[in-house]
N, C-alpha and C positions, 0 to 999 in steps of 0.2 A: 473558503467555505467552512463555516462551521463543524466539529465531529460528529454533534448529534443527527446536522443533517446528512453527514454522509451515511453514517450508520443505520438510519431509516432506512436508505437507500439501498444500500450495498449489501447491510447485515453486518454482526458485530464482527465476525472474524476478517472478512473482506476489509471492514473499513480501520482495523488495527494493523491486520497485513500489508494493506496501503502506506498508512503513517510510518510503521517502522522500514517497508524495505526505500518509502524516499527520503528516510531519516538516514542512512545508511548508504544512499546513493546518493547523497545531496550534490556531492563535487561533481562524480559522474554527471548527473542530470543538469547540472550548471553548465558543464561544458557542452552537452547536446544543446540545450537550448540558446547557448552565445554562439555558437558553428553558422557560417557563413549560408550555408544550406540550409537551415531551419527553418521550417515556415507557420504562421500563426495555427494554418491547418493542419500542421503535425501532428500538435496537441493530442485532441481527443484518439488515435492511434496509437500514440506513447504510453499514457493515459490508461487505453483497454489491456496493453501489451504489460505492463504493469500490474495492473488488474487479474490477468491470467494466472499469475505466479500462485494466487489463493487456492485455486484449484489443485493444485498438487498436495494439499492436506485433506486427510481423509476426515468425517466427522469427529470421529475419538480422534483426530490430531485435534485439530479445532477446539474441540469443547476442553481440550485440556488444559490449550493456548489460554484461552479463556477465564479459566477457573485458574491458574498461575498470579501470584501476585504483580501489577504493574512494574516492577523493578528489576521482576527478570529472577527473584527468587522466591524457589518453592518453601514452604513452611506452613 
């Protein structure tokens, strides 16, 4: 799915905190998803539970996130 449309969606912070914490889980999330127990219907569960993580940043974390340059450094 494209970013723009997730960001419609989600809002900007949600849908950055998405991309970097599955950028950063990618191996973990590879393994859940090849796991013998896995089921298509998991998904959107994982997905929300993932999602959740956003909320632990308060607005001024957020709008900081935000206003930081994509590289990860400030200047």
């Amino acid at each position: 799915m494209p970013q723009d449309s997730n960001q419609s969606r989600l809002g900007p912070f949600p849908a950055l905190y998405l991309q970097r914490v599955t950028q950063e889980l990618s191996e973990d999330l590879d393994k859940i998803r090849n796991a013998d127990d896995f089921k298509a219907d998991s998904v959107p569960f994982l997905v929300h539970a993932l999602q959740q993580g956003a909320h632990q940043f308060s607005s001024a974390q957020q709008n900081a996130v935000l206003k930081t340059p994509s590289d990860g450094r400030q200047g």
